[in-house]
N, C-alpha and C positions, 0 to 999 in steps of 0.2 A: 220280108223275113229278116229278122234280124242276128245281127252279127252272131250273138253268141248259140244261137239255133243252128246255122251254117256251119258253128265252128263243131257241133256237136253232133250233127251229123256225119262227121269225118271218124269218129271215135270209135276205136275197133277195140282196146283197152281203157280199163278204168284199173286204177288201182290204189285201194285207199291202206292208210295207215289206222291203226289199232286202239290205241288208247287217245283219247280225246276226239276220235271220229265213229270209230266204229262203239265206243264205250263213252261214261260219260270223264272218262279222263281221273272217276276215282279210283283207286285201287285200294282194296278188303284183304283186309289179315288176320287170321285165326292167331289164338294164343300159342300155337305152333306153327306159327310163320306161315302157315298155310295160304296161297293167292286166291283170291276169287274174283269174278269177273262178270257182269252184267251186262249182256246184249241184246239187242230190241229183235223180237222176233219178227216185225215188219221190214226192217233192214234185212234181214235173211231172206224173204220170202222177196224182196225187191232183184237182190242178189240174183238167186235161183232162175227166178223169171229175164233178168237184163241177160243172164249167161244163155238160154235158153231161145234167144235174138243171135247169138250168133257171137256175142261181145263177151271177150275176155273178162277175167278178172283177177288179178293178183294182191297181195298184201304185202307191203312190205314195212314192218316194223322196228324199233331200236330197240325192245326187250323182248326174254325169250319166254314163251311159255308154252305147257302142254294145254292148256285153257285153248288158246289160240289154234292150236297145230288140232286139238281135236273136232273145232266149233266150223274151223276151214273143211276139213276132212268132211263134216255132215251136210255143210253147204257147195259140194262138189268142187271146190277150187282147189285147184292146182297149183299156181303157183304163191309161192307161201318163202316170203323170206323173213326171218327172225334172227336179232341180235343184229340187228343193223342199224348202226350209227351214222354209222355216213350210207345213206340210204342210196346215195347217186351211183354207186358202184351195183349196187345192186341192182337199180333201175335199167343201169346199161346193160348189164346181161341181160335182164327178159327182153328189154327190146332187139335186142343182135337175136335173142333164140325165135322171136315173135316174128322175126326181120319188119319190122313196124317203124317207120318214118314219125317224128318227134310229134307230128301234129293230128296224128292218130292217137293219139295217150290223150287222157283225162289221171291227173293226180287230185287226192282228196284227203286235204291235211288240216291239221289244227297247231301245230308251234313252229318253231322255228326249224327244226331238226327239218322240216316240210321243206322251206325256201327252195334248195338249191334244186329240187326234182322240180318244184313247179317252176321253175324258172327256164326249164326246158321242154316240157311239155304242151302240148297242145289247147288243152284249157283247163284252166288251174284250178281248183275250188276249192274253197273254205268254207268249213262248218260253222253256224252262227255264231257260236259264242269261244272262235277262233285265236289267238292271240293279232293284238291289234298289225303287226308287223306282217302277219301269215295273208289276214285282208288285204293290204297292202300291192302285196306279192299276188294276188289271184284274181282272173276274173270273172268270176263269178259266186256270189256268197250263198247259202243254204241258209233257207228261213229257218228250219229245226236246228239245236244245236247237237253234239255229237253224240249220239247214244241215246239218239229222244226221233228218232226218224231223219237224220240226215243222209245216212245213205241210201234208202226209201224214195227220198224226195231226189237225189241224185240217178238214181234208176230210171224211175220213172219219168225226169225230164230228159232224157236220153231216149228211151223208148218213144218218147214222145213226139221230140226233134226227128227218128229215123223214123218214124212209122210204122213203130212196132209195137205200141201199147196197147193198141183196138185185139188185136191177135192173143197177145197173154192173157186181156183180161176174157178174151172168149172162152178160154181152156177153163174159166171158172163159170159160164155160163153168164157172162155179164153183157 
């Protein structure tokens, strides 16, 4: 079994950031400033299903939006941090409220803002088309890039590692 399957069996949170992983990092603007946002409905249904194993999920992102706080709300997650810059602060709260040991977390980032959460967490990942500094930083990379099935493909290698994929995919008769 290899290293990083061990290491992903231990992962009782995952917790990915927003723009550039969960989206594909563009952001849309109405002639009245209005945001719009693009999320891969396979990443949601990954989501649903990974939480549904028993494994956490939270987001924590450095902009704020109602886009966000609504698309979390539909996909059952809880916890939900927004307008976070320095994401580490925010990271340590869920883990003290999770009471979750560093090497239980999976972080799932795309730039630099990412570094210093994966740099504590248990196993790191990067979205394919990641900034080069963020690969760097993580180990392990997603063949899809962000907002194209990488958190999908993170789910799922997770479910996978704990032995929990054969089960969800039953719920759909497969």
């Amino acid at each position: 079994m290899s290293t990083i399957i061990k290491t992903a069996k231990l992962i009782r949170l995952v917790i990915f950031d927003v723009d550039g992983v969960l989206t594909d990092g563009r952001l849309y603007f109405s002639d009245t400033e209005q945001e719009y946002k693009a999320f891969n409905v396979r990443d949601g249904l990954g989501m649903v299903m990974l939480q549904k194993t028993g494994v956490i999920i939270g987001i924590i992102t450095a902009k704020e939006s109602s886009i966000v706080t609504n698309r979390m709300q539909k996909l059952g997650i809880k916890h939900v941090f927004q307008g976070r810059v320095d994401k580490l602060i925010a990271f340590e709260k869920l883990r003290d409220e999770l009471q979750l040991d560093y090497h239980q977390i999976a972080y799932v980032g795309d730039d630099i803002l990412d570094i210093p959460v994966m740099a504590k967490v248990g196993l790191a990942i990067a979205v394919a088309d990641a900034d080069k500094l963020v690969v760097k930083h993580s180990d392990w990379q997603t063949k899809a890039n962000g907002g194209c099935g990488a958190a999908r493909e993170v789910c799922e290698f997770i479910m996978q590692s704990q032995g929990t994929w054969d089960s969800q995919l039953s719920q759909y008769g497969i």
